[in-house]
BATORFI-431168 format. One record per residue (C-alpha): residue in one letter; x, z, y. Coordinates in steps of 0.5 Angstrom, whole numbers. Layout:
BEGIN
SITE  code      u      w      v
SITE     a      X      Z      Y
...
END
This chain:
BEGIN
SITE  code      u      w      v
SITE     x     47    -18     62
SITE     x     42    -13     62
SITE     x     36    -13     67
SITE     x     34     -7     71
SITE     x     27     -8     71
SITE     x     26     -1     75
SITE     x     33     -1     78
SITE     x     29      3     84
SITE     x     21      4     86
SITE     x     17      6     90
SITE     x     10      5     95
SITE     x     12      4    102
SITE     x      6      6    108
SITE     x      7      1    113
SITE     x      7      4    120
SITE     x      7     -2    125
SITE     x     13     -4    128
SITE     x     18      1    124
SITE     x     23     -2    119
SITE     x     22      1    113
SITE     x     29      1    108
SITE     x     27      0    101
SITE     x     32      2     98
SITE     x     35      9     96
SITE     x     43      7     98
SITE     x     43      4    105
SITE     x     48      0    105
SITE     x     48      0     97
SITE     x     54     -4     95
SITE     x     52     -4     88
SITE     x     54    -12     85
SITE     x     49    -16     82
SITE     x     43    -21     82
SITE     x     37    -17     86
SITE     x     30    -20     87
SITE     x     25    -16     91
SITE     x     18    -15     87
SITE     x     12    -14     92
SITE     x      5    -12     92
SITE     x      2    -14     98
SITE     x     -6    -14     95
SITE     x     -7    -10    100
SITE     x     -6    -14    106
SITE     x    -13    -16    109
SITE     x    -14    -21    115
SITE     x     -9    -19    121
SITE     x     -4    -16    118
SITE     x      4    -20    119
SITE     x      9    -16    115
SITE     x     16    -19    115
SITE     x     21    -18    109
SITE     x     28    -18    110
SITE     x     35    -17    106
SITE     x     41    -17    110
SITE     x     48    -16    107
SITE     x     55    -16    109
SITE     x     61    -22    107
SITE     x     66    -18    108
SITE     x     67    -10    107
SITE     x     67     -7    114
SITE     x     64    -13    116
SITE     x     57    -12    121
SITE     x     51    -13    116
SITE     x     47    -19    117
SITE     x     40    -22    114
SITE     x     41    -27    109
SITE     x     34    -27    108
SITE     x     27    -27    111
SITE     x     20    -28    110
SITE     x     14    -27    113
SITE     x      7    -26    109
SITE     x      0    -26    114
SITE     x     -7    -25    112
SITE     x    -10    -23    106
SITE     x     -5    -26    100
SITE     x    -11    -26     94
SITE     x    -11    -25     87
SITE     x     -7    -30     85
SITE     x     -1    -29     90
SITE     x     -1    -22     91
SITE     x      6    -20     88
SITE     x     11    -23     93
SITE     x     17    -24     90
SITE     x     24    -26     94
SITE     x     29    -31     91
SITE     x     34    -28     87
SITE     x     40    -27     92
SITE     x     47    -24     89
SITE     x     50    -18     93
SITE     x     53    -12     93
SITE     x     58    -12     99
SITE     x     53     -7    103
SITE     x     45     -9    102
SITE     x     39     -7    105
SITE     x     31    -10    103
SITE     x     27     -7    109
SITE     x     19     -9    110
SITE     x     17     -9    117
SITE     x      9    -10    118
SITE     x      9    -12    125
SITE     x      1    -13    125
SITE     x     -5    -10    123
SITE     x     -7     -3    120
SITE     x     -2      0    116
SITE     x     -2     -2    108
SITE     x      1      2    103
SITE     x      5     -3     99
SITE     x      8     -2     92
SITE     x     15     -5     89
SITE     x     20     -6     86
SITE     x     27     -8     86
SITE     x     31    -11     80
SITE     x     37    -13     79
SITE     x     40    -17     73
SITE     x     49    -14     73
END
């Protein structure tokens, strides 16, 4: 199976409390194997932002979060590129940001997709 490294990007200015949806396709149901790649380098002392994939078990079911991850303060050179685990979805998905806390932060990512 190929993996789509760039199956969609971008940078996501944060506006505090606001949910941002990365993906271009919301819900997406395009199958496959999906991780998140985030750049959060930018997050100083303070800042909380809430990672959240949500996805539905059954199509026409309400869309639920399947995971989430909560990432505060400055991260440091070493663990700056935050990465989901890779989840298997495609019956109608979403991958949002939410900084709840802070100073709003352009973060850049990245979603890929392996199928």
């Amino acid at each position: 199976m190929a993996i789509a490294v760039d199956y969609n990007t971008g940078s996501q200015t944060t506006v505090i409390t606001t949910e941002h949806t990365l993906n271009t396709t919301t819900p997406n149901t395009t199958a496959g194997v999906y991780q998140l790649f985030l750049d959060v380098n930018a997050l100083v002392a303070g800042d909380v932002l809430e990672v959240r994939v949500k996805e539905k078990a059954r199509t026409g079911d309400t869309q639920r979060v399947v995971f989430i991850g909560t990432l505060s303060n400055a991260q440091g050179t070493d663990s700056a590129l935050y990465a989901t685990p890779p989840l298997t979805l495609g019956v109608g998905w979403d991958m949002t940001i939410k900084q709840t806390a802070g100073s709003a932060r352009a973060i850049p990512w990245s979603i890929r997709r392996v199928g």
